[in-house]
C-alpha positions as CSV (number, residue, x, y, z in Angstrom):
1,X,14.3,0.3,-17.0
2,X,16.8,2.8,-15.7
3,X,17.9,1.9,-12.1
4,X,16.0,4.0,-9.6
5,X,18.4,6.8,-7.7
6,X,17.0,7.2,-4.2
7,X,18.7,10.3,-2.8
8,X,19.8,11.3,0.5
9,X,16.4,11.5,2.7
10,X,13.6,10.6,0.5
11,X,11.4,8.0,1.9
12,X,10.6,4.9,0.9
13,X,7.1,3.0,1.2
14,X,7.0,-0.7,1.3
15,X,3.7,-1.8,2.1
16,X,1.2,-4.5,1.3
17,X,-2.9,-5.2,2.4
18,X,-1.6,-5.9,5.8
19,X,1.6,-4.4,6.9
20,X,3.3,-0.6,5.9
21,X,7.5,0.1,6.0
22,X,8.6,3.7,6.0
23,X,12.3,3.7,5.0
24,X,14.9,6.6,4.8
25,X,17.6,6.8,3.0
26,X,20.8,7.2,5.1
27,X,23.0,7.2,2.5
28,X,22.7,8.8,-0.6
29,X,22.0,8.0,-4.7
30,X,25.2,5.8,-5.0
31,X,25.0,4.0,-2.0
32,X,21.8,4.1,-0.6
33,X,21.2,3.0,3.2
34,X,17.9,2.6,3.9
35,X,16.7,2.6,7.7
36,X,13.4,1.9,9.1
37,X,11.6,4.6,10.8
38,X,8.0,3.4,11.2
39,X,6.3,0.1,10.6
40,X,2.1,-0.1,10.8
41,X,0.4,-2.9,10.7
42,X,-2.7,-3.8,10.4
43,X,-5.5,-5.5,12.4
44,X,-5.8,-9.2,12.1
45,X,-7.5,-9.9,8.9
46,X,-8.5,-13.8,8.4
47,X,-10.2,-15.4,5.6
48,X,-13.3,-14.1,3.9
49,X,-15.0,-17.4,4.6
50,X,-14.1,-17.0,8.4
51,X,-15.5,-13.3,8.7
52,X,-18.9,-14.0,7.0
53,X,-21.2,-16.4,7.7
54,X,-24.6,-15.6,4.7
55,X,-24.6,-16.8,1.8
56,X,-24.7,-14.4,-1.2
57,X,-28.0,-13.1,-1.6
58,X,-30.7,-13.3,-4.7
59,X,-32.7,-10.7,-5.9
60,X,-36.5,-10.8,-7.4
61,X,-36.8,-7.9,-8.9
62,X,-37.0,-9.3,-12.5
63,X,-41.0,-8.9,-13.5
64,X,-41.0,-13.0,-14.9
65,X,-40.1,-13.7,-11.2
66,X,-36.6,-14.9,-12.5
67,X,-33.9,-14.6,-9.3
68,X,-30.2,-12.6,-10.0
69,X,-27.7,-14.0,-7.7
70,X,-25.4,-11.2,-5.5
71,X,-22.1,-10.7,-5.3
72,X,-20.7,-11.5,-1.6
73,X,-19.1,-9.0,0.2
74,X,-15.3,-10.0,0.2
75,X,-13.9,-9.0,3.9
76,X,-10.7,-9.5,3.5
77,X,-10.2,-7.2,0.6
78,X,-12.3,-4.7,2.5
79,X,-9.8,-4.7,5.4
80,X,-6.8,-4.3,3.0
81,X,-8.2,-1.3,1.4
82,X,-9.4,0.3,4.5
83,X,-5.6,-0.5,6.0
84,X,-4.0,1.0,2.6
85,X,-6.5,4.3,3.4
86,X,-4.8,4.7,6.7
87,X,-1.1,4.4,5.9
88,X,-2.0,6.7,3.0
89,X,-3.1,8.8,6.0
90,X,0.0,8.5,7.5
91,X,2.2,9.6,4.3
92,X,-0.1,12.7,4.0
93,X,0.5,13.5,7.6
94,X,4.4,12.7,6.8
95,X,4.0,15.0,4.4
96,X,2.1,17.9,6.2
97,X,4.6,17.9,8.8
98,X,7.7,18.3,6.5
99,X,9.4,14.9,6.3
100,X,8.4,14.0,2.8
101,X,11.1,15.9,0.1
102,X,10.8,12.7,-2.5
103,X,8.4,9.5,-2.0
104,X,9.3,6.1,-3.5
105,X,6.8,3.8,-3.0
106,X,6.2,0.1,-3.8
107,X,3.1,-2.3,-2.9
108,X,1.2,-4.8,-4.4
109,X,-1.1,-3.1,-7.2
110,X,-4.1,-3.7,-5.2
111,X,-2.7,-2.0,-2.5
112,X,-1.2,0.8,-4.8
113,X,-4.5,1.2,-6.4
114,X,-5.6,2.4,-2.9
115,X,-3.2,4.1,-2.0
116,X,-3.3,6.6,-4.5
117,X,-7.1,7.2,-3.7
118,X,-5.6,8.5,-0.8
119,X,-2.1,10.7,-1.9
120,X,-3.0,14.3,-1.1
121,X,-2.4,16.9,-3.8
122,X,1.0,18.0,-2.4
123,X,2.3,14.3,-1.4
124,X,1.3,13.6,-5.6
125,X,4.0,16.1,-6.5
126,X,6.9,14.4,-4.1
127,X,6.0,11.2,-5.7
128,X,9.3,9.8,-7.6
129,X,8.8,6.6,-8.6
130,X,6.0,3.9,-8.2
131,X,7.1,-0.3,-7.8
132,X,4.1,-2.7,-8.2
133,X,6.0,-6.0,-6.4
134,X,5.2,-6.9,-2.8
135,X,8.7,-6.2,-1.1
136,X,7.4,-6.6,2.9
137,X,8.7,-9.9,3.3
138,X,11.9,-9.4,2.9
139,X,14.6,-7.9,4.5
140,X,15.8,-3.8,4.2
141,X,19.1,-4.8,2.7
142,X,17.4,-7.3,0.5
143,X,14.4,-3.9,-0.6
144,X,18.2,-2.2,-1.2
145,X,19.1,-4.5,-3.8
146,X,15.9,-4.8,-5.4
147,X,15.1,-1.5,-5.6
148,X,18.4,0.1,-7.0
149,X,19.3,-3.0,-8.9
């Protein structure tokens, strides 16, 4: 893979289920210097097993009287997307507003599944490049490396 060239002003995305960077480039392709200009985060979100207390369900609609068990509902995941939704809010908004010329964006691919539900037509067409590793742990100079490297 070719190494990515982050120009002068695009922003970068680093997100994950819980926690959103927007990063601009200060520098330019050669030397990229990536600053942070917003971080969202996202309301705590604890363990599926702590946010429900049922059982899955079972069903009786088969005519022998046979039961179907149910899927449980998996809270945490439904926070993540739900979090992913808003900061793909935010980049449309970004967007709307003028400060999106190119958009480089890396998350989980969970979270990047879900945030591409959300891209808006015109924020789809600034898109430059797409990274499916979880980079919010570590530092901006760190997301530098990896990212150009």
């Amino acid at each position: 893979m070719a190494a990515l060239k982050i120009e002068h002003d695009d922003l970068v995305l680093v997100a994950d289920g819980r926690k959103a960077l927007f990063l601009r480039n200060r520098g330019d392709a050669e030397l990229p210097d990536l600053r942070v200009e917003e971080v969202l985060t996202g309301a705590p979100n604890p363990r599926t097993s702590e946010q429900g207390a049922d059982r899955p369900g079972r069903q009786w609609n088969m005519p022998d009287g046979r039961r179907s068990a149910m899927e449980s509902t998996d809270y945490h995941q439904l926070a993540e997307a739900d979090f992913a939704r808003s900061v793909a809010a935010a980049l449309n908004e970004h967007d709307r507003i003028g400060k999106v010329s190119a958009l480089v964006v890396a998350a989980p691919p969970a979270t990047l599944a879900d945030l591409r539900k959300g891209y808006s037509p015109s924020l789809r067409s600034k898109l430059k490049a797409e990274i499916d590793k979880d980079l919010t742990k570590h530092p901006v100079s760190e997301i530098e490396k990896l990212l150009t490297a």
